[in-house]
ZADO-1210 file (C-alpha; in nm, 4 decimals, padded with zeros to 6 digits):
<atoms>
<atom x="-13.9669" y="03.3080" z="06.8246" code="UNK" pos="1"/>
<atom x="-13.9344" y="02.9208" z="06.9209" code="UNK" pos="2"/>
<atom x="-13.5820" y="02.7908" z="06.9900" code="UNK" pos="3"/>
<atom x="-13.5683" y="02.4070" z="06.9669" code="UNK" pos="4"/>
<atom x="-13.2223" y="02.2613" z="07.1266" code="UNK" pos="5"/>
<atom x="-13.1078" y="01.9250" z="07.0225" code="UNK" pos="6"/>
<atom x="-12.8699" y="01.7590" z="07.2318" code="UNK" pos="7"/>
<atom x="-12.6114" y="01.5505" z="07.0660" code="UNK" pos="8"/>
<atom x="-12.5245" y="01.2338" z="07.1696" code="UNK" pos="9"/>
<atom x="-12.1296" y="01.1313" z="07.1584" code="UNK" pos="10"/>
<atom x="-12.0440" y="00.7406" z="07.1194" code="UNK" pos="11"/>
<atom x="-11.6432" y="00.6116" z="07.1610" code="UNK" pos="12"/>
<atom x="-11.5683" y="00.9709" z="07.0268" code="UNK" pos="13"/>
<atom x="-11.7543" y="00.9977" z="06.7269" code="UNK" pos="14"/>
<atom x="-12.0768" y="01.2039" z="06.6462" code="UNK" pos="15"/>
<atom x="-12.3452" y="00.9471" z="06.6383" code="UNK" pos="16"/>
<atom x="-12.5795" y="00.9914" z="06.3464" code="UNK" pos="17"/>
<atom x="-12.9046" y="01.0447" z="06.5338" code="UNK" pos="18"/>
<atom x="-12.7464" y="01.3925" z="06.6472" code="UNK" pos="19"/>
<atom x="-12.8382" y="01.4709" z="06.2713" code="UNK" pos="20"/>
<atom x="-13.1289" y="01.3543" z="06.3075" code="UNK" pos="21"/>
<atom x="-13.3083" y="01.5259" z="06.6145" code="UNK" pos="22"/>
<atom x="-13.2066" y="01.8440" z="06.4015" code="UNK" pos="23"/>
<atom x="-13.3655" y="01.7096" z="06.1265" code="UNK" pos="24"/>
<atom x="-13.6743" y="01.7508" z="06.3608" code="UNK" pos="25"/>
<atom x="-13.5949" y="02.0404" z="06.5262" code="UNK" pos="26"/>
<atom x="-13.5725" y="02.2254" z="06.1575" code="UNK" pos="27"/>
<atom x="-13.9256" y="02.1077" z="06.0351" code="UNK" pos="28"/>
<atom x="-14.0980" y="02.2341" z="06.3676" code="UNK" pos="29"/>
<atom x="-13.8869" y="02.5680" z="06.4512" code="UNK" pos="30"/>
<atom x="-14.0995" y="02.7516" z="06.1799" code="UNK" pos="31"/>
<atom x="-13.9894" y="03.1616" z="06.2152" code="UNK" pos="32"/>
<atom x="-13.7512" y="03.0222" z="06.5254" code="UNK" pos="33"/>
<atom x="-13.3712" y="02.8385" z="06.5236" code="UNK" pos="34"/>
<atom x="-13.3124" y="02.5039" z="06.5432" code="UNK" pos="35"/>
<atom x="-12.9906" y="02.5388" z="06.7940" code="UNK" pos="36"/>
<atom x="-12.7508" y="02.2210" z="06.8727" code="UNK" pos="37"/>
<atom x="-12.5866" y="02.1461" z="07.2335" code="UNK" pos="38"/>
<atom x="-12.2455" y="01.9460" z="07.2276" code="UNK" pos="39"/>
<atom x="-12.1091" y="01.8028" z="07.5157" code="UNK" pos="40"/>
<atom x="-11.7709" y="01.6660" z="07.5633" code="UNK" pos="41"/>
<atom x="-11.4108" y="01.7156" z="07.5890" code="UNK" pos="42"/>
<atom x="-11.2479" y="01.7932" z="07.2554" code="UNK" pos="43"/>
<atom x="-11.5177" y="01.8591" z="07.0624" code="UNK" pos="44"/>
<atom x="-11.4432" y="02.0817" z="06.8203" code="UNK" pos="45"/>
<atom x="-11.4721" y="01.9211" z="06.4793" code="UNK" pos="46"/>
<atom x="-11.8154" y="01.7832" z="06.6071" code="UNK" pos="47"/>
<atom x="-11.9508" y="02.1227" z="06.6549" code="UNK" pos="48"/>
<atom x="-11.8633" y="02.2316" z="06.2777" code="UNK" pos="49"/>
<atom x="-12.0687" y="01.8889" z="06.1461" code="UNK" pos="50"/>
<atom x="-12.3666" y="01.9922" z="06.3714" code="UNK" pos="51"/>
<atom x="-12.3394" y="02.3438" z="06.2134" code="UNK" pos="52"/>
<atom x="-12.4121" y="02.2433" z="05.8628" code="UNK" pos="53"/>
<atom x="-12.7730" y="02.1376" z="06.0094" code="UNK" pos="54"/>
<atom x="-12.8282" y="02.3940" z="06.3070" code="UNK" pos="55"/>
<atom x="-12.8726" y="02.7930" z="06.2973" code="UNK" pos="56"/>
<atom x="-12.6423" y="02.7878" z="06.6191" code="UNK" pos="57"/>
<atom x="-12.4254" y="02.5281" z="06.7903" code="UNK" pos="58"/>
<atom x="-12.3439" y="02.5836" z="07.1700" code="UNK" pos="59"/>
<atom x="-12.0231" y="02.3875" z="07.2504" code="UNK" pos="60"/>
<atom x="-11.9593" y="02.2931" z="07.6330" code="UNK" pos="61"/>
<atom x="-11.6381" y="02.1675" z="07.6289" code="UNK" pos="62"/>
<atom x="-11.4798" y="02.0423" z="07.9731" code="UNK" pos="63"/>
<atom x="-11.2003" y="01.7516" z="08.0575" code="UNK" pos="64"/>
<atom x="-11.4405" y="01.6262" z="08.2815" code="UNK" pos="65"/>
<atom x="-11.7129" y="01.5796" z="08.0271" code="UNK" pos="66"/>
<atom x="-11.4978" y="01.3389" z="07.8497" code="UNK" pos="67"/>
<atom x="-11.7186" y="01.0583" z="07.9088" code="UNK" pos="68"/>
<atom x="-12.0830" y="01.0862" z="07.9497" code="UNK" pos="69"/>
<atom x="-12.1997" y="01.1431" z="08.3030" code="UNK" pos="70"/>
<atom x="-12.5619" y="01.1840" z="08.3843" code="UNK" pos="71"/>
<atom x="-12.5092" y="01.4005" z="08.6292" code="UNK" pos="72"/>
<atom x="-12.2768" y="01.6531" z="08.4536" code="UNK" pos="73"/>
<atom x="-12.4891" y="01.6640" z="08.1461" code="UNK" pos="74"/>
<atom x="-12.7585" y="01.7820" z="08.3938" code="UNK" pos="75"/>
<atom x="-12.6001" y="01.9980" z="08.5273" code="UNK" pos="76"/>
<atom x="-12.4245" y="02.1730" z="08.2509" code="UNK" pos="77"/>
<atom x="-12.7319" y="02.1664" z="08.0606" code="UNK" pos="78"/>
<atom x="-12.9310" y="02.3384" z="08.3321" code="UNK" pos="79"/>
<atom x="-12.6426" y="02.6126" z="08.3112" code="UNK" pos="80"/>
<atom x="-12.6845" y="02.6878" z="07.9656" code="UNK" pos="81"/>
<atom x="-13.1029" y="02.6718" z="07.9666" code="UNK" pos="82"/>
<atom x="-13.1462" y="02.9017" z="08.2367" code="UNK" pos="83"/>
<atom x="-12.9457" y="03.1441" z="08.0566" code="UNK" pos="84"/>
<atom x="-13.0797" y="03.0663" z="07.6872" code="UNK" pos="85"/>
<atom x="-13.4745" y="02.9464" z="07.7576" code="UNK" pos="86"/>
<atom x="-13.5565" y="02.6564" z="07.5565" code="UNK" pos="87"/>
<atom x="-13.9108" y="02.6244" z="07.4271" code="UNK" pos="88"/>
<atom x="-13.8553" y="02.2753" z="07.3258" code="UNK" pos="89"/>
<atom x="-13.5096" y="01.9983" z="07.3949" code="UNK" pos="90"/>
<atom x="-13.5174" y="01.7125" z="07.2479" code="UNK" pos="91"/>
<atom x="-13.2501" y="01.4164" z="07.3452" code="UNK" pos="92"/>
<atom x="-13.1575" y="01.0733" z="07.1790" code="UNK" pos="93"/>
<atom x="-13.4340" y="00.7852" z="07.2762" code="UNK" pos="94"/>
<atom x="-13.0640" y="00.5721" z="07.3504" code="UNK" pos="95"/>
<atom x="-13.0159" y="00.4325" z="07.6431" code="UNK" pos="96"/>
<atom x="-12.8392" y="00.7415" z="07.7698" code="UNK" pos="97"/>
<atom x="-13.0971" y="00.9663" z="07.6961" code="UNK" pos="98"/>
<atom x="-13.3462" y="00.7441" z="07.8626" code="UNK" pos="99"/>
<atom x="-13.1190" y="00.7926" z="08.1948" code="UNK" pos="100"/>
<atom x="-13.0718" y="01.1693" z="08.1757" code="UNK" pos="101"/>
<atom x="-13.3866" y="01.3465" z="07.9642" code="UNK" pos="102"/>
<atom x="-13.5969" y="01.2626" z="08.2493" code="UNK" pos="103"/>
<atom x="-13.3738" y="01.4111" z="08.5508" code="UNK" pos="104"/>
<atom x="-13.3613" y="01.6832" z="08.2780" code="UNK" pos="105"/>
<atom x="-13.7082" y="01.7572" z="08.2466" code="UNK" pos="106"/>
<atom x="-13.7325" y="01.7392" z="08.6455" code="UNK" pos="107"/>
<atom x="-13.4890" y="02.0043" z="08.6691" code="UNK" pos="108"/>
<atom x="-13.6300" y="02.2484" z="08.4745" code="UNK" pos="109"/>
<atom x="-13.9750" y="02.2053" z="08.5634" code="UNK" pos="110"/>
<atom x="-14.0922" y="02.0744" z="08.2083" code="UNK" pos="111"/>
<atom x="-14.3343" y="01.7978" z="08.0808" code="UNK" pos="112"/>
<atom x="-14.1627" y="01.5424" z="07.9450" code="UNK" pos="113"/>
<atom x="-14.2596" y="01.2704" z="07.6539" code="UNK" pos="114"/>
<atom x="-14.0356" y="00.9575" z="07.5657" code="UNK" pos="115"/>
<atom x="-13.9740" y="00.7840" z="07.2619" code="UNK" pos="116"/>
<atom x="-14.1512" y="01.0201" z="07.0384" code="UNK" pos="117"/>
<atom x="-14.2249" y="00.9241" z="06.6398" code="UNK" pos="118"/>
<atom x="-14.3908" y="01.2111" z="06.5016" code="UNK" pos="119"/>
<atom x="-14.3697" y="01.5887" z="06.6591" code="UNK" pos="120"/>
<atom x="-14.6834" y="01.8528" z="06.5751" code="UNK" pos="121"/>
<atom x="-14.6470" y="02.1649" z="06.7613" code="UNK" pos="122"/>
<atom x="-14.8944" y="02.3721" z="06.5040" code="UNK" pos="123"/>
<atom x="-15.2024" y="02.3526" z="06.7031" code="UNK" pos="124"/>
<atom x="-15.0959" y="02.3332" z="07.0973" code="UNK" pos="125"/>
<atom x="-14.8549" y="02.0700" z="07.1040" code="UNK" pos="126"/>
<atom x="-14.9080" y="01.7090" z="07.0234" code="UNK" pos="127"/>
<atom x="-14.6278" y="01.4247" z="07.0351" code="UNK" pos="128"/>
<atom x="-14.6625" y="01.0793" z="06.8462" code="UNK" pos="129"/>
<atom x="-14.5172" y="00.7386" z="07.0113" code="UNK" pos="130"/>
<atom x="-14.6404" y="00.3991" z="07.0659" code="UNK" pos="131"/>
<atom x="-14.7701" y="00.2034" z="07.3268" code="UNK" pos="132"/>
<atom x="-14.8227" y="-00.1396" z="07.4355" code="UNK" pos="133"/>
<atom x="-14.5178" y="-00.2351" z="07.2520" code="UNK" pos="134"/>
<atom x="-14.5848" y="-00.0551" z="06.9446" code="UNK" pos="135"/>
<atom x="-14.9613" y="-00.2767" z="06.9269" code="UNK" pos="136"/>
<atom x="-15.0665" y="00.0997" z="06.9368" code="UNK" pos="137"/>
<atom x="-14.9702" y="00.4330" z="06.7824" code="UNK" pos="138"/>
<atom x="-15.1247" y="00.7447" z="07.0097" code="UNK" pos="139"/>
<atom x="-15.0858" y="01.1044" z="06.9965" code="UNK" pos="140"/>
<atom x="-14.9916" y="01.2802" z="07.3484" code="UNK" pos="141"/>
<atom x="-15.1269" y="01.6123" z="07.3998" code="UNK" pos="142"/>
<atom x="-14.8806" y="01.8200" z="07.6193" code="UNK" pos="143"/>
<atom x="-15.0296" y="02.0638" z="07.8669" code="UNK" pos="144"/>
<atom x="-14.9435" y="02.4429" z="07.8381" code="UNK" pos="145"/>
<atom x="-14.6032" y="02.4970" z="07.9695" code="UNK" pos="146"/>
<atom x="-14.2765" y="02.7455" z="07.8868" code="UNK" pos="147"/>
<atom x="-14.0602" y="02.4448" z="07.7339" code="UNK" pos="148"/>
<atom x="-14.0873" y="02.0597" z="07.6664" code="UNK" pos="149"/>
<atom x="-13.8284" y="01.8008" z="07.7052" code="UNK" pos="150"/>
<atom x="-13.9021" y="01.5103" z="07.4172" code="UNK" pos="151"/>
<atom x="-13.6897" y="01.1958" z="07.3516" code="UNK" pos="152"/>
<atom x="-13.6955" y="01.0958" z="07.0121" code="UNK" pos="153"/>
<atom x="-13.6791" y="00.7450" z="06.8379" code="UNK" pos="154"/>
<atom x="-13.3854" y="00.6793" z="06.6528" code="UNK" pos="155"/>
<atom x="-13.3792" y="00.6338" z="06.2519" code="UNK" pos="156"/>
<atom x="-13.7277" y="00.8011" z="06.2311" code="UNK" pos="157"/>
<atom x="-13.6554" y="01.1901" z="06.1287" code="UNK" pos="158"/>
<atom x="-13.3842" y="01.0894" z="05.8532" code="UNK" pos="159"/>
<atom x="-13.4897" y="01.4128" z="05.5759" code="UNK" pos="160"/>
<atom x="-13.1889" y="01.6403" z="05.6293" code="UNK" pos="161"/>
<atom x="-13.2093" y="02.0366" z="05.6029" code="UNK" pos="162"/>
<atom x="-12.8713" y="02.2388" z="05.5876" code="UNK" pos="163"/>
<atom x="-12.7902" y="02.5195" z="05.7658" code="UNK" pos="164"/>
<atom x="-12.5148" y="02.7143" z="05.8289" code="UNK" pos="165"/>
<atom x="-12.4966" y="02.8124" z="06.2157" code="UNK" pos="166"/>
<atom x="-12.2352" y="02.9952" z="06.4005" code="UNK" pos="167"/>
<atom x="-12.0389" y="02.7683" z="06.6815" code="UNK" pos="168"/>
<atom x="-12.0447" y="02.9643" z="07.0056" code="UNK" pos="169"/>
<atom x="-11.8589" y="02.8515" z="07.3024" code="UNK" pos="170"/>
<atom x="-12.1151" y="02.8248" z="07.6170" code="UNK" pos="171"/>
<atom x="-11.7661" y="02.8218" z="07.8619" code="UNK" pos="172"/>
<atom x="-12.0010" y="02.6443" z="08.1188" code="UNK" pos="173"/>
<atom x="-11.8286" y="02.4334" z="08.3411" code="UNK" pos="174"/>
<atom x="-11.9586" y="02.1359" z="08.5771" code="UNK" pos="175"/>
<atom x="-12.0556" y="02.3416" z="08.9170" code="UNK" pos="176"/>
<atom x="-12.0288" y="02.0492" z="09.1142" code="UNK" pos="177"/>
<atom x="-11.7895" y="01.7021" z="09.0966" code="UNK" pos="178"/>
<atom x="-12.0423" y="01.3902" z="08.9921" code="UNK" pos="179"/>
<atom x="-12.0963" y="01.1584" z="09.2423" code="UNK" pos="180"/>
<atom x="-12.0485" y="00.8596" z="09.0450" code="UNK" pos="181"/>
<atom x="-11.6866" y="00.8283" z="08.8965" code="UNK" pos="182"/>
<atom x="-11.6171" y="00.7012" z="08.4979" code="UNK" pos="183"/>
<atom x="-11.4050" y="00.3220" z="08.5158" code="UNK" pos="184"/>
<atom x="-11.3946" y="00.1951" z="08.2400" code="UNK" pos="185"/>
<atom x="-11.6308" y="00.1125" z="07.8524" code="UNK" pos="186"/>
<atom x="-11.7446" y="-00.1849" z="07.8277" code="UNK" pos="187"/>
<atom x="-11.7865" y="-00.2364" z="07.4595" code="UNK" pos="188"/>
<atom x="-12.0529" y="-00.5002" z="07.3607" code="UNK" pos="189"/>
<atom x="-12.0405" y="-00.7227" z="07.1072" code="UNK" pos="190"/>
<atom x="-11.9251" y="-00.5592" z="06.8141" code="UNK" pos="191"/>
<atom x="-12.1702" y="-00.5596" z="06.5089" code="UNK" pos="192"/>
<atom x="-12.0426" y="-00.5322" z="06.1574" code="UNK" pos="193"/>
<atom x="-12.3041" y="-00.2742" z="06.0283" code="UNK" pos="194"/>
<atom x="-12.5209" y="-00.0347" z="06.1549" code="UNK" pos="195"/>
<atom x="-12.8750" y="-00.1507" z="06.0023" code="UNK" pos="196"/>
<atom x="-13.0560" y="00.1775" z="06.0842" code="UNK" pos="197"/>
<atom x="-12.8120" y="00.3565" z="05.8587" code="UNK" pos="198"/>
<atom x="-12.7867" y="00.1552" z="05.5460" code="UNK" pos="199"/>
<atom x="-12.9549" y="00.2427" z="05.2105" code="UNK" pos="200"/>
<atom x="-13.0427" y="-00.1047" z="05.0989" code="UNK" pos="201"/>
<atom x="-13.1897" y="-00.3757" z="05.3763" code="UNK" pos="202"/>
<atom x="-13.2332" y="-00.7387" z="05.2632" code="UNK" pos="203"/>
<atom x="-13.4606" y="-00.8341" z="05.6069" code="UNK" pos="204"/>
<atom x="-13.5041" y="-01.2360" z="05.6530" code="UNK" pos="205"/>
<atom x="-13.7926" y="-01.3842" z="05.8132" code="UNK" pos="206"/>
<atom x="-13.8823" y="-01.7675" z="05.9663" code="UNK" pos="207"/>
<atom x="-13.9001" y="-01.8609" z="05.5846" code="UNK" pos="208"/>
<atom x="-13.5259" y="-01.8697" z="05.5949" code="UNK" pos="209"/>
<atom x="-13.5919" y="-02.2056" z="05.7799" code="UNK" pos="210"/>
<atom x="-13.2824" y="-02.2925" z="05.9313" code="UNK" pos="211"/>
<atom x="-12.9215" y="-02.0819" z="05.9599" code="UNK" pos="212"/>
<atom x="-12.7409" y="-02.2647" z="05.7031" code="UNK" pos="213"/>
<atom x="-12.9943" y="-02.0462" z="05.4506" code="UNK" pos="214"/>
<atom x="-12.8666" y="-01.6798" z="05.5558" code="UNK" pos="215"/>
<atom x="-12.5669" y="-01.7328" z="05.3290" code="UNK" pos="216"/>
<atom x="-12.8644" y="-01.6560" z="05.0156" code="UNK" pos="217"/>
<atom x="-12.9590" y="-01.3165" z="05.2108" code="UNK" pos="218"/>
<atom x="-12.5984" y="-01.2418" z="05.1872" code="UNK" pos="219"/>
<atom x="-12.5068" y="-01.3310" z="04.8554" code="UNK" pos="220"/>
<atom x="-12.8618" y="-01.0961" z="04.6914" code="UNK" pos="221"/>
<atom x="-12.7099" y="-00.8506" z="04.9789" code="UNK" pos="222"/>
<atom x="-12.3715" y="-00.8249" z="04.8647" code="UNK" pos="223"/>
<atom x="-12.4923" y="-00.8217" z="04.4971" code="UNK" pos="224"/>
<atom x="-12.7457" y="-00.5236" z="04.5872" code="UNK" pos="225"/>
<atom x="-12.4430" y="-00.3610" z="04.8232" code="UNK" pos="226"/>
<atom x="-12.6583" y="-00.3775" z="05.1161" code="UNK" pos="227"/>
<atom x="-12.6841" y="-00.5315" z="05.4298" code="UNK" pos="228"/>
<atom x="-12.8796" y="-00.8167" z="05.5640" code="UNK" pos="229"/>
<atom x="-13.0979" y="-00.7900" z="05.8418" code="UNK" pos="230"/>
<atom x="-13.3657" y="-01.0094" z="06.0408" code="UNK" pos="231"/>
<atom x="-13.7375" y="-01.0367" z="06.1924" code="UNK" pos="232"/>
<atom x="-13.7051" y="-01.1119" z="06.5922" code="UNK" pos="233"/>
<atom x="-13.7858" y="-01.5366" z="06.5197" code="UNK" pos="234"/>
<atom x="-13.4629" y="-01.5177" z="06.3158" code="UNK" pos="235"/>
<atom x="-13.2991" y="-01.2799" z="06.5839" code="UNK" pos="236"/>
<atom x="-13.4329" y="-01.5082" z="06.8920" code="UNK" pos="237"/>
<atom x="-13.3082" y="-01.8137" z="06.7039" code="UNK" pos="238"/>
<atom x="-12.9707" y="-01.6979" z="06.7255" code="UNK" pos="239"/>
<atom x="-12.9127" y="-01.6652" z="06.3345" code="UNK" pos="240"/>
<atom x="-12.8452" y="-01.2897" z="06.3182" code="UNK" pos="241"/>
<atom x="-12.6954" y="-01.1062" z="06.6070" code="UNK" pos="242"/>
<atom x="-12.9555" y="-00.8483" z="06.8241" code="UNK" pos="243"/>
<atom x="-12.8250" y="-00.5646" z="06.6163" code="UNK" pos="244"/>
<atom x="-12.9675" y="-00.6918" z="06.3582" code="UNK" pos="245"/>
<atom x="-13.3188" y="-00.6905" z="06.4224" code="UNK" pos="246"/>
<atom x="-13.5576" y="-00.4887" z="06.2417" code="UNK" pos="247"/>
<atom x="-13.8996" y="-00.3600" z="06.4844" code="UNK" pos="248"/>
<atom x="-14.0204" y="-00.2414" z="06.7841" code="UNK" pos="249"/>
<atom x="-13.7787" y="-00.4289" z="06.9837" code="UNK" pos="250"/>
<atom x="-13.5215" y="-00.3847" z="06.7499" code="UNK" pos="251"/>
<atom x="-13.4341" y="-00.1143" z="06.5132" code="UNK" pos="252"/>
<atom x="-13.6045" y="00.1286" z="06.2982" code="UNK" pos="253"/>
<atom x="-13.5188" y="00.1522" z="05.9363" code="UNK" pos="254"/>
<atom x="-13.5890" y="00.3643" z="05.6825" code="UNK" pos="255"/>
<atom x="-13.3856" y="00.2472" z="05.3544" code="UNK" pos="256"/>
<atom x="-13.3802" y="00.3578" z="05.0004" code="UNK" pos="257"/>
<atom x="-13.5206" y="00.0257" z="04.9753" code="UNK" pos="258"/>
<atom x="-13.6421" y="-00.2742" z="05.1992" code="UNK" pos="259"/>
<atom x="-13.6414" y="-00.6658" z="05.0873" code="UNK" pos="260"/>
<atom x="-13.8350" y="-00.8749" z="05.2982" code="UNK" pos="261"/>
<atom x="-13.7673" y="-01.2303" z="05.2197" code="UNK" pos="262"/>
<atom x="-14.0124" y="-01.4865" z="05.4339" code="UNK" pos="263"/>
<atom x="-14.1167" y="-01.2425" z="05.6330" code="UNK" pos="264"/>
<atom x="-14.4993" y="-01.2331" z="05.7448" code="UNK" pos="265"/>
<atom x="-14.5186" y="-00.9398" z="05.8673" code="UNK" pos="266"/>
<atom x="-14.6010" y="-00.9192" z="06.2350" code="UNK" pos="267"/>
<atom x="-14.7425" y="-00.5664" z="06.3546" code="UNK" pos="268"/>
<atom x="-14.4039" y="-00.5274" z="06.5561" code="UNK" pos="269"/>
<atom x="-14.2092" y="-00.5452" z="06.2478" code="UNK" pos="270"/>
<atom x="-14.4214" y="-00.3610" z="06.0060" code="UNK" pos="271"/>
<atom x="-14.3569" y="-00.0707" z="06.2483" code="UNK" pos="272"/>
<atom x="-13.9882" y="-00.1304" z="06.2060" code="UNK" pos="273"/>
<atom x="-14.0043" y="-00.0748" z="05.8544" code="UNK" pos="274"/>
<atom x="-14.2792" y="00.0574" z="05.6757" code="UNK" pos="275"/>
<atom x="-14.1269" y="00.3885" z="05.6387" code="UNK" pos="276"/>
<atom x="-13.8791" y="00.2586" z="05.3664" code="UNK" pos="277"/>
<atom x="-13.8853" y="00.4651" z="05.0727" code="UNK" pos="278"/>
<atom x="-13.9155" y="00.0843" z="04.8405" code="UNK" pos="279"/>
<atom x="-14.0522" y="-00.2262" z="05.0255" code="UNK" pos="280"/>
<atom x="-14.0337" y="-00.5563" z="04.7808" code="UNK" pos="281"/>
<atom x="-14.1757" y="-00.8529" z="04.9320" code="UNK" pos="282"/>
<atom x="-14.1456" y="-01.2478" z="04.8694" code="UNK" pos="283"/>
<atom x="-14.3908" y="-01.4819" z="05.0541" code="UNK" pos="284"/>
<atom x="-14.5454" y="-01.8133" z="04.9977" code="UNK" pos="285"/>
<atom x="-14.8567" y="-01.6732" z="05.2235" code="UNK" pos="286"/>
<atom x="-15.0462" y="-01.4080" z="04.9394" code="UNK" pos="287"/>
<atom x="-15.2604" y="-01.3579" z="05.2285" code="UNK" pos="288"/>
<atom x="-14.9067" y="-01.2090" z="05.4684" code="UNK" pos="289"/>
<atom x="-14.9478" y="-00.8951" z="05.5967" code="UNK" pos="290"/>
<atom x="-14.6030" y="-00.7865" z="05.4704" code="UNK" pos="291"/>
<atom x="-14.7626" y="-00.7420" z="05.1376" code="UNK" pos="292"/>
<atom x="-15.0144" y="-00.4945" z="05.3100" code="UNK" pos="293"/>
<atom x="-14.7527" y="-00.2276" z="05.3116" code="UNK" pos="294"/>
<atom x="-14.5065" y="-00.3361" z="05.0175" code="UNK" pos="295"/>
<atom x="-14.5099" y="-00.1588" z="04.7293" code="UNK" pos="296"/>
<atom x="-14.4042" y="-00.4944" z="04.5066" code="UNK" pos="297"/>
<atom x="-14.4913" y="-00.8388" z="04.6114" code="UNK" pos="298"/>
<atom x="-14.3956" y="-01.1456" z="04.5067" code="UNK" pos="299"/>
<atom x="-14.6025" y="-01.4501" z="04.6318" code="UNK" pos="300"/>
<atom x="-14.3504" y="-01.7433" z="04.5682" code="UNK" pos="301"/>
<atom x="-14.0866" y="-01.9738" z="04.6980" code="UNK" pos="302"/>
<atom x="-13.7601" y="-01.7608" z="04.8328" code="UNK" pos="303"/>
<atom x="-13.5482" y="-02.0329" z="04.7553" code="UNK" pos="304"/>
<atom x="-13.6436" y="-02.0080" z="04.4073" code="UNK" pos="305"/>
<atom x="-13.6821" y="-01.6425" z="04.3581" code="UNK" pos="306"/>
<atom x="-13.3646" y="-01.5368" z="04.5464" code="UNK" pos="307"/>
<atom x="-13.1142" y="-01.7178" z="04.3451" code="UNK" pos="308"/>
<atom x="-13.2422" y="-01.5821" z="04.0467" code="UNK" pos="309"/>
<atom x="-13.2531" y="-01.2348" z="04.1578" code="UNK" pos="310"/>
<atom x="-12.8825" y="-01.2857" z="04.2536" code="UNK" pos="311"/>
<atom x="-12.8279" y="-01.4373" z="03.9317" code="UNK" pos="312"/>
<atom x="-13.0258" y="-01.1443" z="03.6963" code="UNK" pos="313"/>
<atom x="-12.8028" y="-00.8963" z="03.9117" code="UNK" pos="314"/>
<atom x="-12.4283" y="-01.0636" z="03.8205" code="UNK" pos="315"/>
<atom x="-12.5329" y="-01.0413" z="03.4566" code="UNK" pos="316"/>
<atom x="-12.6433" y="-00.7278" z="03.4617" code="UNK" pos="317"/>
<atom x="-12.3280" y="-00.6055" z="03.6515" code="UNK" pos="318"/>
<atom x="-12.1134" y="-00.8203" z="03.4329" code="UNK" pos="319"/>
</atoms>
């Protein structure tokens, strides 16, 4: 039977949704096997019982010194617990931490490793998705033969939950060794007011906003739709939206309930940001943009005119 071990990833002490997530793909490929979940940490507890809902087994390492993340521990705990519980398949968080410690990972135990993974197919040998040449291609990897895999996996991508209820099991593995780097301090960067990747409804600007002063009209149809406004990367470069705000390749994938894309042509790199939405609406003065190539409702005019009077249609109707 396949096991498939997803490695949560811990942020400023809370469980960061694309935990959920790689168990979201580590249910639709187990087939007859258990999607298991790793948590590592100090304190960590009431994490283990969320990961439970969506994992057949959680296996809790749990150590003072695993307070804050450490490469070097996570290695080596993680080696610990996989050479007594063989893996056929780990996947970690394509986050900046998982970048730094999936690979050392996959050295360790002797394992092929694939990074930034969209799509997962492990029916007929196994095949990974990702893209390439920043995102101008999408490939399929196939993996050669080997007793377990090591995948990173792109975040906001796997978002169709499965519950479970799994039993928490405490691994009581211990770092064997102290790291040789020492944890200082977080520096937190600049703080974001939303999280774009997780909301329901994105209202996504494009160079047809024209200048910053305009932004305040994605927030009012925003605020009157309850979502959140985001931005293509000339908006983003421009300095009118904060980096955390940008939808695409070099940005952020999203995968709303639905997707507004106001001036937005539609560059490749963005497309792939969003095209997943379950609802894409698009308004562009260009009925030749390639935005409308993957919307599901277009509307070819001026956003200055047609956002208002969205805005305006949606106070009446609320009252």
């Amino acid at each position: 039977m396949m096991r498939v071990f997803a490695v949560a990833e811990i942020s400023s002490g809370e469980l960061d949704p694309v935990s959920i997530e790689l168990l979201n793909l580590a249910n639709a490929i187990k087939g007859d096997g258990s999607a298991e979940a790793v948590v590592i940490g100090s304190d960590i507890s009431a994490h283990a019982e969320e990961l439970s809902k969506h994992a057949d087994k959680v296996w809790k390492i749990e150590d003072s010194s695993l307070e804050h993340y450490n490469p070097e521990l996570y290695v080596d705990v993680l080696v610990q617990l996989f050479s007594k519980e063989k893996p056929d398949v780990v996947l970690v968080a394509n986050s900046s931490r998982g970048a730094e410690y999936a690979p050392l990972l996959a050295v360790k135990l002797n394992t092929p490793i694939v990074t930034d993974i969209v799509g997962l197919d492990l029916s007929n040998g196994v095949k990974a998705t990702r893209y390439i040449f920043q995102g101008k291609l999408l490939v399929d990897v196939f993996v050669k033969e080997a007793e377990s895999y090591v995948f990173t996996v792109r975040q906001g991508v796997f978002k169709d939950e499965c519950s479970a209820q799994g039993e928490v099991v405490d691994s009581g593995i211990k770092p064997s060794a102290k790291a040789k780097r020492e944890f200082v301090r977080i520096v937190e960067p600049e703080a974001g007011e939303v999280d774009i990747s997780q909301a329901d409804i994105v209202v996504s600007v494009g160079r047809g906003i024209d200048d910053v002063s305009n932004i305040e009209l994605a927030e009012e149809l925003a605020e009157a739709l309850g979502g959140v406004v985001a931005g293509s990367r000339p908006v983003i470069d421009s300095g009118w939206l904060p980096k955390d705000r940008q939808v695409g390749i070099s940005g952020k994938t999203v995968k709303p309930k639905l997707y507004l894309a106001l001036g937005i042509s539609g560059a490749f790199q963005h497309i792939m940001g969003m095209k997943d939405s379950e609802l894409i609406i698009a308004v562009n003065k260009d009925p030749e943009a390639p935005i409308f190539g993957v919307a599901q409702y277009g509307i070819v005019g001026d956003i200055f005119e047609v956002v208002p009077a969205l805005v305006e249609k949606l106070r009446e109707i609320k009252g």
